[in-house]
Structures are given as C-alpha cells and as structure tokens.
N, C-alpha and C positions, 0 to 999 in steps of 0.2 A: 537521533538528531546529530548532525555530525557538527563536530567543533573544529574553529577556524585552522589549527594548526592541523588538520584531516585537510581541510578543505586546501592549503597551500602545498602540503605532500603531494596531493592527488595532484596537480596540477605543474608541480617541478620539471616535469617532462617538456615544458611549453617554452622551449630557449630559441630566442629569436634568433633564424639562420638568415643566409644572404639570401638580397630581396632584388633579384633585375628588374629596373625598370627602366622607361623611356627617359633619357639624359636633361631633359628639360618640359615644361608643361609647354599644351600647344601652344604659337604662336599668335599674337592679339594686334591689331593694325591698329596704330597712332593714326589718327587723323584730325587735319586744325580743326579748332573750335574753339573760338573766343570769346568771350563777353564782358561785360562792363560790368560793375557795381560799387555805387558812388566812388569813381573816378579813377579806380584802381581793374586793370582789367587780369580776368583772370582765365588762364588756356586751361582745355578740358579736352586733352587728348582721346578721352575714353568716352566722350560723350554720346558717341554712338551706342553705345551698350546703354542705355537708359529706353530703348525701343524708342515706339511709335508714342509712347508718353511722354516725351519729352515737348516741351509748347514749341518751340524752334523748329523741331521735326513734321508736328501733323501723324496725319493717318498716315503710316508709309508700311504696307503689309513688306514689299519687300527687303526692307531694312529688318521687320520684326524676325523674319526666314534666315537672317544674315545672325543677327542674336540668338536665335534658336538654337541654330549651327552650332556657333561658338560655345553655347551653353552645352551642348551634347557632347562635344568633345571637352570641355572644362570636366564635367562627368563621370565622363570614361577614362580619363587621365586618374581623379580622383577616387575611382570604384578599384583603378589599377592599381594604387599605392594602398590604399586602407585595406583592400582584400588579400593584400600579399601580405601585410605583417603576419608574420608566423605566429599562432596563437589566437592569430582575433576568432576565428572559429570556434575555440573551446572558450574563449570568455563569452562570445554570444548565445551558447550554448547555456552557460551560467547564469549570465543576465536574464534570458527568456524564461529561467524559472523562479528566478528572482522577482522580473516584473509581471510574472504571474500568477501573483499573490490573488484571493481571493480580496477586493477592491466594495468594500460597502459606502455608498454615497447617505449621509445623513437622514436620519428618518422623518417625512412631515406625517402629521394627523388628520384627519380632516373625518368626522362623521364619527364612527366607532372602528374605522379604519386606519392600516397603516399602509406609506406610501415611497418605496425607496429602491434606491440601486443596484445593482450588482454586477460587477463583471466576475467572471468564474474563469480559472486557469487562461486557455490561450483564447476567450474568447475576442473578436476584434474591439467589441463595442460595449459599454453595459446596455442592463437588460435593466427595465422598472417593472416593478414586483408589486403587490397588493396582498396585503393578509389581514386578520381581525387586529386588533390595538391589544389586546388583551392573550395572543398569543392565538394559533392555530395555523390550518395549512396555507401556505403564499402560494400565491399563483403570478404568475407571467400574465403582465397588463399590455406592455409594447416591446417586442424585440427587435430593435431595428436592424440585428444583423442577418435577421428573415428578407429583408427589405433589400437588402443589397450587399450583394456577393463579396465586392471588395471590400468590403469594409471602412468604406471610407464616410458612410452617411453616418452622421452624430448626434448623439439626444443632447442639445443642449442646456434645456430645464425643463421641470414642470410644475405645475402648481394644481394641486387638486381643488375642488369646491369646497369649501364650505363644511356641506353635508357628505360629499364623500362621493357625490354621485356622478361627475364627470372630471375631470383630470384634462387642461389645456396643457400644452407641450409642444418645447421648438426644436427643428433639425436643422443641421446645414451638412454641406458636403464637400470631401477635398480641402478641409481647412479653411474656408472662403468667411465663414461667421455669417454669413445672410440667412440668416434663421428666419425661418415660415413658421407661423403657428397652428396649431391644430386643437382640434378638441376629439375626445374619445369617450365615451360610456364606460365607466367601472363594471356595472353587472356583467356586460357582454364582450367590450372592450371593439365596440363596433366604433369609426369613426362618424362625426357628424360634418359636413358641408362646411361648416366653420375653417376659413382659410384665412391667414394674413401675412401679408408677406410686408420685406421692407428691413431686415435685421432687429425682430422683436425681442425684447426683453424680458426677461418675466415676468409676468403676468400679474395685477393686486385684483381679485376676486372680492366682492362688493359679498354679506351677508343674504342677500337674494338670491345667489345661487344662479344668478340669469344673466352678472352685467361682469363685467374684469375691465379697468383698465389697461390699455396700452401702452409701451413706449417703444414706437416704430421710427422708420426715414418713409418717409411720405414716397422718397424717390430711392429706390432702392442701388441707382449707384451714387448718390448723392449723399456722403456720411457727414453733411452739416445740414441735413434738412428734419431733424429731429422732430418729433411732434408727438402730443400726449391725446390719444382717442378713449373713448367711452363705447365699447363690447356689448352688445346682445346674443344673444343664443340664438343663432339662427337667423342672423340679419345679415347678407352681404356686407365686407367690410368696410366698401365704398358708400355705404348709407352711415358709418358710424358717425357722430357727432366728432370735432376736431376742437376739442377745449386748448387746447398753446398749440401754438407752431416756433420754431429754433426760430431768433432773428438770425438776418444774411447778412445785412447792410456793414460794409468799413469793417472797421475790425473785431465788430463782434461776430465776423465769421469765425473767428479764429476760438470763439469759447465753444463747452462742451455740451450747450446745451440744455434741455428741460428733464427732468425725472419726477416721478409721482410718488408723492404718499398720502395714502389717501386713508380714511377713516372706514372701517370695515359697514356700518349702515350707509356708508354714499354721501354721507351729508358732507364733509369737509375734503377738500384737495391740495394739500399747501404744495408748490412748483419747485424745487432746487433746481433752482438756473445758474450751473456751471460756466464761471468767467474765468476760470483757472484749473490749475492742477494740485491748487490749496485753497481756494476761495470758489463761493457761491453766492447767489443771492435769493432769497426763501421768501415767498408771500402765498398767500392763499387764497381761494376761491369758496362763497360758500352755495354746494349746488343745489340745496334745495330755493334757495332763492332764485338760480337761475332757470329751475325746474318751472318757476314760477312766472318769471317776466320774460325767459330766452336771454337774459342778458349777464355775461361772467362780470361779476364787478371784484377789481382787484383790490387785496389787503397786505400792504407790505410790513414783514415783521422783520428781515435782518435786511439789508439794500442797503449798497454802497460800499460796503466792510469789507475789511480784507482778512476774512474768515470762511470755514467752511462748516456749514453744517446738515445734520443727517437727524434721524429719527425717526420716529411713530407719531399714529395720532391716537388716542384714548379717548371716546364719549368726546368731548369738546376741546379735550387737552393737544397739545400738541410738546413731545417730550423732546427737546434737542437735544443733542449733543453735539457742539461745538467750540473751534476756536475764538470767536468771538470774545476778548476777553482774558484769553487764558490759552498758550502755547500747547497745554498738554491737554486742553479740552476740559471741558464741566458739563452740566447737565442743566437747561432750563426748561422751567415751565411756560408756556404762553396758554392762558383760554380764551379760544378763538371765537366765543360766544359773546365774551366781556364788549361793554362800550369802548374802551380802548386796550385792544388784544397788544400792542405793542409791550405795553406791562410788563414783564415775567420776574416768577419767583427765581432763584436758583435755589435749586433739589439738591447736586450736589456738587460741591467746589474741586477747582482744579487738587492736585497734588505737586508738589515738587518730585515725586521721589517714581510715577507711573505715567503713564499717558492713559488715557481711557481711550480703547479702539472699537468699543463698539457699544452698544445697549438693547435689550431684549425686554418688552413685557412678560410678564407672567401675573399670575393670580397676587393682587394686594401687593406687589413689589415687582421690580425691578433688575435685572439683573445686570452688570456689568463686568463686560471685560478689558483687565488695566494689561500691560504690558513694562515690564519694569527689568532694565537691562537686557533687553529682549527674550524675556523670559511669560508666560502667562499667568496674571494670578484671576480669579473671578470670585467675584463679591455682589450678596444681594442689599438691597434700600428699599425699605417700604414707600408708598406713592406722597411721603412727606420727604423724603430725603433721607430719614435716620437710618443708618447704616443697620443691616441686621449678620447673621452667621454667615462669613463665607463658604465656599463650598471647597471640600477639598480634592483636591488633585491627586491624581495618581501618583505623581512623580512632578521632576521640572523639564518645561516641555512647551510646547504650543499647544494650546485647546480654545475652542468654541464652545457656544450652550445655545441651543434651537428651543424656546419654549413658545410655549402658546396665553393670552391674555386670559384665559378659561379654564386654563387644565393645568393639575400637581403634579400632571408628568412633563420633563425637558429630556431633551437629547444631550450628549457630553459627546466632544469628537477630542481625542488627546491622541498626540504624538509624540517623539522625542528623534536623536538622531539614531537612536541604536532601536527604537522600537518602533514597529508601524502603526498605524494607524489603527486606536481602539475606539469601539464607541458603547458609552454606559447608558443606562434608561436610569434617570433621576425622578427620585422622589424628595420634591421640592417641601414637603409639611415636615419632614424629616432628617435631610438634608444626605441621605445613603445613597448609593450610586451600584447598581448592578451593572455587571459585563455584558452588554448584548451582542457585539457581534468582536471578535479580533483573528485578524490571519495569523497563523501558524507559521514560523518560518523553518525553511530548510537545514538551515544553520544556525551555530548560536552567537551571540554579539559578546559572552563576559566576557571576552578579553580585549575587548576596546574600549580607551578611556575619550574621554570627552570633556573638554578644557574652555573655561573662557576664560583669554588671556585681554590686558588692555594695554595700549602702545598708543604714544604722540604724535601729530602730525606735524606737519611741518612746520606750522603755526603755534605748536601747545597744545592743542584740540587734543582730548583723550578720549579713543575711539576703541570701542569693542572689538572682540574676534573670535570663534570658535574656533577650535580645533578637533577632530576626528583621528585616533591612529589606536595603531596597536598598543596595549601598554607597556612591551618589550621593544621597544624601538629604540635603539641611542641618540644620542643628541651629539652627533659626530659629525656634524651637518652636514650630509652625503646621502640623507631621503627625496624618492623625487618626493613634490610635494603640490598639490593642485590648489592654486587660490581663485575663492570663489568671488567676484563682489556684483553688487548692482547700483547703489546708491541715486537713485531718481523717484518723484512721483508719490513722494510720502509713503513707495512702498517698506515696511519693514523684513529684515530676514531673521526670521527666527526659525527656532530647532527643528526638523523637521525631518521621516525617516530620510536615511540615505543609502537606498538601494539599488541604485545604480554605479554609488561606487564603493560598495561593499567588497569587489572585487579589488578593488584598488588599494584601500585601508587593510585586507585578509593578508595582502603578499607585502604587508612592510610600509606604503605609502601614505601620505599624511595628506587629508583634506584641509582645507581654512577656510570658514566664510568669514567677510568682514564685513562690520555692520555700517557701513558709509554714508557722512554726511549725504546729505541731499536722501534716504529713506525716512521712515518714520518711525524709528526706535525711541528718540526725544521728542515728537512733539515738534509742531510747524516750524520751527524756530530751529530744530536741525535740518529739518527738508530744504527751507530756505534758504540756510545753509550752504547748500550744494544745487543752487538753480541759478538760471542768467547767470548775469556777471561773477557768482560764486563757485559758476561749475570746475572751475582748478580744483577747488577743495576737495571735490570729490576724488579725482586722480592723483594729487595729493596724498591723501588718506590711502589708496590703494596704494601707493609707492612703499610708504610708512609700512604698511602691514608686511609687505613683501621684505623690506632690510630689516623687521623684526624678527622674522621667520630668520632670515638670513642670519644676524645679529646673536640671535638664539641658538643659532648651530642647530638648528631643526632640519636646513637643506643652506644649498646656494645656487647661486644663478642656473650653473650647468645644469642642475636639476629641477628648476621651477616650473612649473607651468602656468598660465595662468587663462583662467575661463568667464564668460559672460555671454551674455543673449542679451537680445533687443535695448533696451539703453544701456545694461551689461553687457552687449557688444561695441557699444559706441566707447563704454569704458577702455575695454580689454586692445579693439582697435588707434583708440587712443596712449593706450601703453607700450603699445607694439610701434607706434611712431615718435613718442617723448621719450621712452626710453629702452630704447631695441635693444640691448644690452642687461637687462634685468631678466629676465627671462629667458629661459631655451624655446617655449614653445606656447602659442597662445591658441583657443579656441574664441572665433569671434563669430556669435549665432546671432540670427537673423537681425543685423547690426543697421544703424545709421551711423553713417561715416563721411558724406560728401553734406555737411551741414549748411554749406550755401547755398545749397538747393530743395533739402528735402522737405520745406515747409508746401513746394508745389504740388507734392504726389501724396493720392490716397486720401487718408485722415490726418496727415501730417498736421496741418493748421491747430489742431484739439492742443497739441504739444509748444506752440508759440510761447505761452507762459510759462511753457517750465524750461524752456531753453531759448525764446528770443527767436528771431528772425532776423539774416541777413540784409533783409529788404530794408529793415530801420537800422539809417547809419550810426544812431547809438549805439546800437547791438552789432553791427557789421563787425569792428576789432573787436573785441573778445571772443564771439562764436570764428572766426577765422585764425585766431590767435592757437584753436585749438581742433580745428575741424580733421578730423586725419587725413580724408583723401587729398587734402590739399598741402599735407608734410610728407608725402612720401618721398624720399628725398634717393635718386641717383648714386651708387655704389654702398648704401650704407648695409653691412651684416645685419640682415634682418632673422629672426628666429622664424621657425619651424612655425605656419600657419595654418589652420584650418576653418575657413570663410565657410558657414551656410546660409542657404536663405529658402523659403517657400515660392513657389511658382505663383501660388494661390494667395499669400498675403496682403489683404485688404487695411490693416496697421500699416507695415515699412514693408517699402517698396526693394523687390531683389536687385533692384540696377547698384543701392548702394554695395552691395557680396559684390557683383559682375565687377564693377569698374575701382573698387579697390584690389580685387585679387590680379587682376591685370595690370595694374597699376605698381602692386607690390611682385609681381612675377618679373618685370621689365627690369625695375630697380635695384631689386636682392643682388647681392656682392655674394652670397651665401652659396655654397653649393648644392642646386635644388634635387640632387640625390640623398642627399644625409638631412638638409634642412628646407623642404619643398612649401612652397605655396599652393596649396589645393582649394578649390570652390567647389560645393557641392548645393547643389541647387534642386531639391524635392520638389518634380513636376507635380507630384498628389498629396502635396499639402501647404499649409499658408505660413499662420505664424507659432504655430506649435500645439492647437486648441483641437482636441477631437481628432487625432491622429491614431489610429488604431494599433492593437498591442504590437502586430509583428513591423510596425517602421519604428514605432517607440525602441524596442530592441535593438533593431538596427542604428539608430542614430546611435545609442546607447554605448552598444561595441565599437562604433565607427572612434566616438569620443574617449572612452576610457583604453585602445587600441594605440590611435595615435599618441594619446600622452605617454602611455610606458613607453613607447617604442624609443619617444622623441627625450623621458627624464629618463630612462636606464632602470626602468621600473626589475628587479632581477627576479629571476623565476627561477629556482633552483641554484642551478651552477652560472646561469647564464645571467647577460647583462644586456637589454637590447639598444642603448644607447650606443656598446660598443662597434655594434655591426653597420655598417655602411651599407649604401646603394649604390655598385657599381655603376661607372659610366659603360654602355656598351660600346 
C-alpha cells in the first residue's frame, strides 16, 4: 500500500511548463434587451443565450443553432486551457483509480433475500446484485451497462417486494432524471410489461406483493404536475387509480408538492404536501374506506404550520418526526384510527445539543439519527419513547441505519473524511456490528489530520468548519487552499470520504468545508437563517471562513480558491462578484446566478421559498441586492473562473453558466491568459446525478487541475501558479 509521501515523490516530475493558448476566450455579441420589473428596468445584454426558453423569444430553432454555436466554441476554448495544464493527465490518471473504488449501495431485504449495488473498478454504472440474506452466491439482477454502451443510462432506485419475488426500478439517461419505472422477476430477472413514466420516485410496495404506490408528474415535462397513483401488477398505468394531484392554481404552483407514506397492509396514506423547502402539510386518507364507498375522505393532522414533517406509519400509528414545535425536530405519535387522530403523544422531545435527521422502524423500537456539530450519533427508543443502548460508531463520521419493522438485522453505512464508505450488518438484540462490505484503498490517509475549527460571522454567529490537510504542513500562510460551502435547503455538510481531492491534500494543499447558515446542521432555525431576506448571511459566513483561513495563516488570498455547485454555485458566484478580491480562483457548478429570472425555467418555482421571487416586489430588493449576474461590474480584476453547467439539466437551467461566463469574459480587467473565464457546458449530462465513472473523472481532474494551476499547488521543484499563459 503505498503512503502519501511515495505517492507525492512519485508525482514531483509533474511541474507545470508554459501553456500557449488563444489570448482571449471567443467573442460573445451584446445585444439590447430590456425589461421592466416594478418600475426599475433592467438590460440583459446576454439574453439571448437563455435559447428558445426564454418567454420573450418563443420557439426560435434558429436562435437555439446560434447558442449551440457559441456553446461549442465556449467548449473548445475550455477543453483548450484545462487539457494543456501540464500534469492534469497524471492527476486524471490518479483520480480514475481513486474514483474507482469498489462503490456498494446499501443493502434492502425483502423475502429471505438480499438486494444491492455495486459498481466495480471502471465500470460506467452500478450493477444490482441478488443473493440469499443469510450469505451465499450473488448473482447479477440488472446491469444497465448491458443496455447501453455509453454509459450514460442510470439505475436510479429500486425497491423489491415484500416477498422477494419481483424488484420495481427506475432509469433515466444523459442526466435528464425522467426516470421510467420497471418491474423485473428476481427468479429469472425477466422484465414484465409494467411501465411508468413521468419522473418516478421510489416506489412504497403495499404487503400484497401486487400493489406499490406511486409518486409520478402526470405530465412528464411538466415538474409541478405531481401526483400520487395506486400500482397493480400488470395493469397499464393509465388504468391506475390517481389518489392527489399537485395543486396549480396562484401560488401554490410554486410549492413542492404531494409524497406518500403509506402503511405496509394499504389501509392508511397520510400526504406530505410540500409548501416549502422547511414546511409541509400532512393529512391522511383512510383507504379501506375508500375501497369501500370510491370516495378519499380527507384527515388533516399538521396544516397550516410552519414545520416540516416526515415519517412512517406502523399498524395504525403514524410516527413523525418533525419541526412542529421544536427547531431541532421531536418525534410524535398520531393514531390515525382514534375518534380524534389530531391527539398526539410526543415519544421523544427535541434536544438542545442534536437535531434528529431522520428515523427508522425496527423490531419493538425505533431507531434515530441525531446529528450534533455535524457530526452522526444514532440512538435506539422503544415504541414508548424511553431511550434504550445507543449503537456504536466506528469512529466520528457520517452514518445511516437501513432497518426493517420485522427483522434484528439493520444495515450501518459509515463514512469519515479520510475513510470511505463502510457498511456493517447490525445485530440489533445485541447491538454488534460486523464489516460487510469496505473498499480497499490504493493509498493510505495516516498522515492527514482532520480539524473542526469554529469562527464568527459577521454578525457573532459562530459557524463550524472542517479542515482536511497534511499534518506536516506550516501555517505560513502560503498553502493553496480549496473552500468548500453550500449553505441552502436545510441541506447539511457533514464528513464525508474525500477522494477527489485526496490528490490535492497528498501534495501539501488544504481542503475546508463550511457548515453555513441556511443547511441543516442546527435545526430549521439555522436553515432560516440563510433563506429569503437572510440569504446575506450565508455569503457572510462564507467571507468569515475564508479571513479565518486567512487570519490563521493557513493560506491568503493569492492562494485561495474557492468551490460550490448548484445553490453552492449561486454562493461561490456570488463571492466572485462581492468580493473578487478574496479569492484567486472560484469553481462555480451548475450555478443560479441571473436570480431575476430563474424562477421561470425548469423546476425553478419548488425553490421560490427558499429564496423568493423577483416577481414579488417585497422580494424584488434583496434577491437583486445580491443576484450576481446583475453585479458584474465593467473593469473590475475578477479571479480565475471556471462556470459548468449540464446540457440535460431538468433542476437549473445552463443559460445561467452561458450568460454569466459571457458576461464575466467582457468585464474581467484580468488578464484571461494567467486569470481566464472558462465555461464548460456537458452536452451528456444534467445536473450531476447518474453521470458515469469516466465524465465523473473527467470533471474530477478538470476541477482539482484548474485549482493547482490557478493556487500555485507545487509539485516537486515547481510552482504552477508561477507560470503564465503567454499572449501569442
């Protein structure tokens, strides 16, 4: 096994030489375009790069052929600069064995069978496997990369029966997420006639083995037409029964919709109808009654509230877990049987000190996972609430727990930043944990330390942050240094492997993620934090982490970089326009960045509550206040860029990549040989989901490439910040 300091000898040879390239990126045509919005109008030179989606424009193939264009040479421009850094070759070389870890997706049960994933070395896709629960030979159920050469078609779940005996499962292709449902035979692994299309969800299999709920789009380009169907084996799925449909009307298009949970014999369906991106509202349906009269009669248990809540249902229980009540979430009981189901006990109370992010049945308890300074702890409670033996952890880390309502065996999936992905078979009478499946790695990680450090915002806020580096690295502040953030959507960022830029952290370079207001590290109350009219706090907090680093003598500016995707590109674009000056080099992936517009394209609308709309002039100043495409401001030194976006994404739309990198290409004061604006726009894939291993690679090296080149990452003798890109 070779260790890191093998691994950076081996690799000293890799000193970045002169790079010719073309003296500026292609040329991008201004053209007027104006519009109004409460009484302030606003030009949008670049509005033709939004295509034929734009409402103004219409169908206009020829305009699209004009954008194509432009994108094909945005492209080629960019395939020109990241392919010529000296080096990216042998770090892609690196990465591809890196990211070609042996990848096991969590194990379900169903029958006396086991039912789970695998992707193996450089396959494109994983493969789902079948073997006995009790150990013996697996065999190959579906391999989609039989199916299609390129590799671009994606398993993207599946859920077996019950008994074991047929296994539903969705694909999509090119990144697009319009997942078709299937059904297949475990014995034979033959397909059955079973089709459903419309971007399915996974699938809740009813204990008869014959019915599965749905959650489809009625209209398959239409991502607010949401709807929850009832499944037969063998029924066309335009005959299925259509229990909710999404409302359209005003502005409840802008929420997210219906999801099912439903009770494993059929009798109970309570609806989580999505009005936010931290609130629902939850009522139930009971359907042996409507089995009975044809008619759903509704029972509202949380409506109105500005909470969100999730769960199971048990025999007649219904177990929430929600904020309702409590920031960091609690656990209640409803029984949906009672004369008045509104009732509920609480099982168990919030905490001050964790947020509960999720909850699992199992046999006579319950399992729960808390999350505390984003870190995982998981704790069982029997079906009264009293707390029983937690389980213990590997290490400190991020984990999950897969159990079943029936069975003393759970799945455990634990990660950390230095170790990948393991997963144990728990015995829950007991509380042991065996090793069932963990990759091997190429190299080894002891010599990387792993830190959480906490730093103030602007405001006092005291906000986490990891760090990742070597543990011989000075604090001379002259490391590049890559800051990670997201802060949107109640997502939280915890530990998690980091094998993509293992390469980075091996030759001297420091990672940072920061745990930023608006995720869910604290509990709805930091989310909210960082949503609408709070969303400063988020960039904020990103400023903060970066003059800590700074402050620390960890790096400084010349050497920073910093990195985000989708509302972490909206961030990182956002920093790149408040303050261009912080940072040498940004990565801004598949980003929203023209925020006075993007509520019209796509699925945009779902996003209105976590960041408002232009359209309402309450909202109008502050999302304009911060929106980037509309700060790109004329002569200003902008740092080293690198815009991507999916051709195929069905999320955010590519026009925002197009018309900010055009927009920051015109403006930069910057010299676009040493400090270039690149967009690079993947015609075969969307927004990052089901992208097979050799683009995953690619993107991979494009990213950890540019940043050395652009913080002076050194490799041996050499320094590639110091080399320039002549003008020819």
């Amino acid at each position: 096994m070779l260790k890191i300091a093998i691994l950076i000898l081996s690799l000293s040879c890799l000193i970045m030489t002169t790079l010719t390239l073309t003296a500026a990126p292609p040329p991008t045509d201004q053209r007027p375009f104006r519009y109004e919005l409460h009484g302030q109008s606003i030009d949008d030179p670049y509005h033709w790069l939004e295509g034929s989606d734009a409402r103004e424009t219409g169908d206009n193939p020829a305009l699209d052929a004009e954008v194509s264009a432009w994108t094909d040479a945005q492209n080629g421009y960019t395939r020109e600069v990241l392919d010529g850094i000296e080096g990216r070759a042998a770090i892609e070389a690196e990465l591809a064995e890196l990211l070609s870890l042996d990848a096991y997706g969590t194990p379900q049960m169903a029958g006396e069978l086991l039912f789970y994933t695998l992707r193996r070395g450089d396959q494109a896709q994983p493969v789902l496997y079948v073997e006995p629960i009790d150990g013996g030979t697996a065999r190959v159920l579906l391999d989609v990369n039989t199916l299609d050469s390129s590799g671009l078609l994606a398993l993207a779940w599946f859920r077996p029966s019950p008994d074991g005996r047929h296994v539903a499962f969705g694909t999509y292709s090119a990144g697009d997420e319009q997942t078709t449902a299937y059904v297949l035979q475990t014995a034979t692994g033959e397909w059955l006639a079973d089709e459903i299309d419309g971007r399915v969800a996974a699938v809740d299999w009813l204990d008869d083995n014959r019915h599965f709920f749905v959650r489809r789009l009625s209209e398959a380009g239409n991502p607010y037409s949401g709807q929850i169907t009832l499944h037969q084996l063998g029924r066309h799925a335009s005959q299925d029964p259509v229990l909710f449909e999404q409302y359209t009307e005003g502005e409840l298009a802008t929420t997210w919709g219906p999801y099912p949970i439903v009770s494993r014999d059929g009798r109970w369906l309570v609806v989580a109808y999505y009005t936010g991106t931290d609130s629902n509202d939850v009522w139930y349906y009971d359907l042996d009654a409507w089995r009975a009269t044809g008619k759903l009669e509704r029972v509202d248990l949380i409506v109105g509230e500005d909470a969100l809540t999730e769960g199971f249902v048990e025999d007649d229980t219904f177990f929430a877990l929600t904020t309702f009540g409590a920031s960091n979430k609690r656990v209640l009981a409803f029984d949906l049987a009672a004369a008045q189901p509104q009732r509920y006990t609480e099982l168990i109370a919030a905490r001050d000190d964790a947020v509960m992010m999720g909850i699992q049945p199992a046999p006579d308890r319950i399992a729960v996972n808390f999350l505390a300074d984003a870190f995982t702890r998981i704790e069982f409670f029997d079906r009264t609430g009293e707390p029983l033996a937690p389980l213990a952890l590997p290490g400190i880390g991020t984990a999950s727990i897969a159990a079943h309502p029936e069975r003393t065996i759970a799945w455990l999936r634990f990660e950390s930043f230095s170790e990948p992905e393991a997963i144990y078979r728990v015995n829950l009478v007991d509380g042991s944990a065996k090793l069932w499946r963990k990759p091997e790695l190429p190299i080894s990680t002891e010599e990387l330390t792993v830190r959480q450090v906490f730093f103030n915002s602007a405001d006092g806020t005291r906000v986490p942050m990891f760090l990742l580096h070597r543990h011989d690295i000075e604090l001379d502040g002259d490391n590049p240094t890559v800051l990670y953030g997201y802060g949107g959507f109640d997502i939280a960022l915890t530990p998690a492997f980091t094998e993509m830029w293992l390469p980075w952290v091996s030759r001297g370079g420091v990672y940072a993620i920061a745990n930023l207001r608006g995720g869910g590290e604290y509990g709805a109350d930091w989310h909210r934090a960082g949503m609408l009219e709070n969303k400063q706090n988020v960039f904020d907090d990103f400023y903060a982490a970066a003059e800590w680093l700074i402050d620390n003598r960890y790096t400084r500016s010349e050497r920073l970089g910093v990195r985000g995707g989708s509302n972490g590109g909206l961030l990182t674009g956002v920093a790149v326009t408040q303050r261009p000056a912080l940072a040498a080099a940004a990565i801004v992936a598949v980003p929203l960045l023209d925020m006075l517009r993007y509520q019209d394209y796509l699925m945009a609308r779902y996003w209105v509550p976590e960041y408002g709309s232009a359209e309402d002039p309450a909202q109008f100043d502050f999302i304009r206040a911060y929106s980037p495409y509309q700060h790109v401001r004329p002569g200003t030194a902008y740092p080293a860029v690198l815009l991507t976006a999916g051709e195929n994404d069905t999320r955010v739309h590519p026009l925002h990549a197009r018309k900010m990198a055009a927009a920051l290409q015109a403006a930069t004061s910057s010299d676009p040989t040493t400090d270039p604006i690149l967009l690079w726009v993947d015609r075969s894939a969307g927004h990052g989901q089901g992208k097979p291993l050799s683009l995953r690679v690619r993107d991979a090296a494009d990213q950890v490439a540019f940043m050395a080149w652009q913080l002076g990452l050194a490799l041996g003798s050499g320094d590639l910040r110091q080399v320039e890109i002549p003008v020819p």
